[in-house]
C-alpha positions as CSV (number, residue, x, y, z in Angstrom):
1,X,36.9,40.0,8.6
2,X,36.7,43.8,8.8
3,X,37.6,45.8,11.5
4,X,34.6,47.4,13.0
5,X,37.2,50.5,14.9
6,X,38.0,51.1,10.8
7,X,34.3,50.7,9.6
8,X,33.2,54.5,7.7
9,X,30.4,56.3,10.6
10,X,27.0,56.8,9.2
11,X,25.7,60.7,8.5
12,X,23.9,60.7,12.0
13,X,21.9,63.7,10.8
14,X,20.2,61.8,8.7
15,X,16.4,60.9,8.5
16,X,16.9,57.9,9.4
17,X,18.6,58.4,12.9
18,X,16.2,61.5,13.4
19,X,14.5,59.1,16.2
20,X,17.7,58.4,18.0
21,X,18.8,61.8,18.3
22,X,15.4,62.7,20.0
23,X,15.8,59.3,22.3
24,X,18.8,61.0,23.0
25,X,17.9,64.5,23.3
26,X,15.1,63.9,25.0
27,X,17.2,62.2,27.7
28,X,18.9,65.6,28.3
29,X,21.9,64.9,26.1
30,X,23.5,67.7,24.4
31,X,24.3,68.0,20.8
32,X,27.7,66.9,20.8
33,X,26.8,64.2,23.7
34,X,24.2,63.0,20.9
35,X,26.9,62.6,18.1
36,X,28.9,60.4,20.2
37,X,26.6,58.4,21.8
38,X,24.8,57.5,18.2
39,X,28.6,56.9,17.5
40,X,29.3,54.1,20.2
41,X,25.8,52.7,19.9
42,X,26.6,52.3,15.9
43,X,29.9,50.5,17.4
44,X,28.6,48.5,19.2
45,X,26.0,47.0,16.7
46,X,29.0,46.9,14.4
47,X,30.8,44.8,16.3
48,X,27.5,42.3,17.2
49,X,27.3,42.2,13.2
50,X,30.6,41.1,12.8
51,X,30.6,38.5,16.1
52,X,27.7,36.6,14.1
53,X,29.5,36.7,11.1
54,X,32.3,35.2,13.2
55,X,30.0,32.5,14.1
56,X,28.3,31.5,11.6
57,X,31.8,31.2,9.4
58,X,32.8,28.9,12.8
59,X,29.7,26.8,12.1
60,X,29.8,26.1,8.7
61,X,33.6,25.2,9.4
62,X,32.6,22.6,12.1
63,X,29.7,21.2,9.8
64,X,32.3,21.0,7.1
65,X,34.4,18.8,9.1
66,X,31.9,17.4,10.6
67,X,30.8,15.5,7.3
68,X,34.1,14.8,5.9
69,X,34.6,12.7,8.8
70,X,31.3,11.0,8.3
71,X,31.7,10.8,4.5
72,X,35.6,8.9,5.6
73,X,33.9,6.7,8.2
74,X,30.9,5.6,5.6
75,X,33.9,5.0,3.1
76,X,35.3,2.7,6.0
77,X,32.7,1.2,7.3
78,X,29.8,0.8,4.4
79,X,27.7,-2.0,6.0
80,X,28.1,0.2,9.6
81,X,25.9,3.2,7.7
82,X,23.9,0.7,5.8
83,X,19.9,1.9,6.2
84,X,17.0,0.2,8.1
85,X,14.3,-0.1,6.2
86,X,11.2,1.1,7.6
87,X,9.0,-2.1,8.0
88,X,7.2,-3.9,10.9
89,X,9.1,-6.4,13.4
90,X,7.5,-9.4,13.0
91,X,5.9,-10.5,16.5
92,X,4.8,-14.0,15.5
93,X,6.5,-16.5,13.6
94,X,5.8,-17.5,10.4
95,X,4.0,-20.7,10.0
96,X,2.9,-21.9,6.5
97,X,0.4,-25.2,5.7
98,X,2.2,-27.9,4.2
99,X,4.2,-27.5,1.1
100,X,1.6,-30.3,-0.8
101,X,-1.2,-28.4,0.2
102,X,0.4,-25.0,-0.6
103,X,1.1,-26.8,-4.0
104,X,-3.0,-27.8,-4.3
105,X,-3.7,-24.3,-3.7
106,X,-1.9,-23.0,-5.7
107,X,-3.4,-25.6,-8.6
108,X,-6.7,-24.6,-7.3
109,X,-7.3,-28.1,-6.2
110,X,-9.1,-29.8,-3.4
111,X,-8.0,-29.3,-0.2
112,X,-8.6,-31.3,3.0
113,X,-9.6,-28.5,5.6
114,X,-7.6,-29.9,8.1
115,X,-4.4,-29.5,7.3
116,X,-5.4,-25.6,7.9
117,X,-6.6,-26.3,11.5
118,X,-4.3,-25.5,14.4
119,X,-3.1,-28.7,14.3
120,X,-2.8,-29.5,10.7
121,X,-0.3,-26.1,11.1
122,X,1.6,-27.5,13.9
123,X,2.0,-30.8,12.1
124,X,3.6,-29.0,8.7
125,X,5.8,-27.3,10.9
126,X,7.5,-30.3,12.0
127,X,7.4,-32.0,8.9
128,X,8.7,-29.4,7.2
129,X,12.4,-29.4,9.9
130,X,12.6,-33.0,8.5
131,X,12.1,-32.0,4.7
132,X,15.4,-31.0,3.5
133,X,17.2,-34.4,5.1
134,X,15.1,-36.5,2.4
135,X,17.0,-36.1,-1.2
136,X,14.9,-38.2,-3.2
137,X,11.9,-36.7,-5.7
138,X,8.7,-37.2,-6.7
139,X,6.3,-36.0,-9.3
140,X,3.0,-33.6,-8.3
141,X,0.2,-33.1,-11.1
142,X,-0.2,-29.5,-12.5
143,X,-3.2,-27.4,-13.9
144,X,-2.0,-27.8,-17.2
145,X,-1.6,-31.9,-17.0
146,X,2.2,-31.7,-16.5
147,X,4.1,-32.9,-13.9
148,X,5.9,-31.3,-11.3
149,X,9.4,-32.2,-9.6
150,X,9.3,-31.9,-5.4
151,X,10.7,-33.6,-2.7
152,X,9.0,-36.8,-1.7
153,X,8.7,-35.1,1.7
154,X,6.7,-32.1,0.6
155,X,4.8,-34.4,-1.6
156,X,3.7,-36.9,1.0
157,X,0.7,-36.4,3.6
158,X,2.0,-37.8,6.7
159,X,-0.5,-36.3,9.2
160,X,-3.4,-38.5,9.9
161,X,-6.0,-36.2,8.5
162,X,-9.6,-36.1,9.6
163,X,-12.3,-35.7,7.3
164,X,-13.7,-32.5,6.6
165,X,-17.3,-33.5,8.1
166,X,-16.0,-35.2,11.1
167,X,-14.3,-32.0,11.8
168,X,-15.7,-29.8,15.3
169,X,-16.8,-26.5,14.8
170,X,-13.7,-24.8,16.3
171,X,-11.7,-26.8,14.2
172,X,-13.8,-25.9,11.2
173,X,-13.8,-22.4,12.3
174,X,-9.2,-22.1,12.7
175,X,-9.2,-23.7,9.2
176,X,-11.6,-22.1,7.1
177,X,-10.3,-18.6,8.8
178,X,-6.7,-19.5,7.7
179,X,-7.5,-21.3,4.1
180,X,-9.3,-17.7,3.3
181,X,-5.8,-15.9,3.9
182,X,-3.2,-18.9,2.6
183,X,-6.1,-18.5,-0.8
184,X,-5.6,-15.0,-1.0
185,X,-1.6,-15.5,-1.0
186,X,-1.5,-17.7,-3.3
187,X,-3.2,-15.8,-6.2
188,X,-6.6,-16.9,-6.0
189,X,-9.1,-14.8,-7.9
190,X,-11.1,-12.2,-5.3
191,X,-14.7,-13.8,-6.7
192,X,-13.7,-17.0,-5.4
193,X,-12.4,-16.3,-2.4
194,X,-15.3,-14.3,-1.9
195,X,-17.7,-17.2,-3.0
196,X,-16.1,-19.5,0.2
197,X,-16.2,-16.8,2.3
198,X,-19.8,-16.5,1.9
199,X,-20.8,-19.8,2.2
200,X,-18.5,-20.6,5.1
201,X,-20.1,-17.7,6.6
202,X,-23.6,-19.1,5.9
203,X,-22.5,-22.0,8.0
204,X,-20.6,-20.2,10.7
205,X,-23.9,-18.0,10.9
206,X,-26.3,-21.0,10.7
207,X,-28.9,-21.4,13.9
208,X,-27.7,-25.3,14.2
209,X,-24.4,-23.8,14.8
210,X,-25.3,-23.0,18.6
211,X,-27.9,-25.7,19.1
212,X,-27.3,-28.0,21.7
213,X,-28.5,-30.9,19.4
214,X,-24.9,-32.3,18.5
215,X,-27.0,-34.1,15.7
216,X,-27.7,-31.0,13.9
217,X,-24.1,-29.4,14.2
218,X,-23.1,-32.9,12.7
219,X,-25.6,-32.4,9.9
220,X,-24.0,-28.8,9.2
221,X,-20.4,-30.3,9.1
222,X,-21.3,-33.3,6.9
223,X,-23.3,-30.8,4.0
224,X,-20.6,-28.8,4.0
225,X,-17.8,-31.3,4.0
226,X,-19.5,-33.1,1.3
227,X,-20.0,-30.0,-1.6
């Protein structure tokens, strides 16, 4: 760091300090007064200078240090430094059909809309805690007319299902809503999907939907359970 008592004076009579000497002058300095107050002013904006320079160097010094001891304690302590990803907290738990029907679906077979009601949900979901404590094995049918290995428990229906006419409307409504999505996840072809969606919608939408003649919301249920 230089010494700013040692630093070479400017040529004050210069253009360039032409402005100060009349800020000077015009203060009712005298010549030589002008000379040395140019002088101390250039000190002490010499000495400013080198205080930043001083502080700056100080900076980078306690930066330096600063991230060698990071670098040593990420060195130490990998999984302490390891990053978050940015993703969204799940609020709700998962819950998933049964792994039988999640097996039809995936073979784009039938499926009995129940076991995509509320309670058709609720029943996999306690099946399923049970699943893992049965070792034995059975074989499921695939699209290509092999077989498939799964457990007997994922294989086996063991909700007493109802029948997708004898279904109520809000029933109808919780399982069609969640088949669309538990479809979509499981690779089902957008025109599909799209062709149930419109013609569940047609029934959702239908005037005997509302009517207070339960005949006629049973004749809505039975057409479509039976297509």
């Amino acid at each position: 760091m230089k010494d700013p008592n040692l630093a070479e004076l400017p040529n004050f009579a210069a253009l360039e300090f032409q402005e100060d000497c009349q800020h000077f002058l015009d203060a009712g300095l005298m010549d030589w007064q002008v000379v040395d107050a140019l002088q101390r002013q250039q000190g002490h904006l010499q000495e400013a200078e080198e205080a930043r320079k001083r502080d700056a160097i100080h900076q980078q010094q306690l930066e330096e240090e600063e991230a060698q001891i990071l670098y040593k304690e990420c060195k130490k302590n990998k999984a302490k430094f390891v990053p978050i990803p940015d993703m969204e907290v799940v609020a709700e738990p998962i819950i998933l059909p049964s792994q039988a029907m999640l097996h039809k679906l995936q073979q784009h077979r039938f499926c009995e809309l129940w076991y995509f009601t509320n309670e058709g949900l609720h029943e996999a979901t306690v099946t399923c805690s049970f699943a893992l404590d049965n070792d034995t094995f059975s074989f499921l049918p695939t699209s290509n007319g092999t077989m498939a290995l799964v457990l007997t428990s994922m294989a086996q229906d063991k909700a007493n299902i109802i029948e997708d006419e004898n279904l109520s409307f809000k029933q109808f409504s919780q399982a069609t809503l969640h088949m669309i999505s538990f479809m979509q996840d499981t690779g089902w072809d957008q025109p599909h999907v799209q062709m149930h969606i419109q013609f569940w919608s047609t029934i959702e939408n239908h005037k005997w939907h509302n009517t207070t003649n339960p005949k006629q919301q049973c004749a809505l249920l039975t057409y479509q359970g039976n297509l």
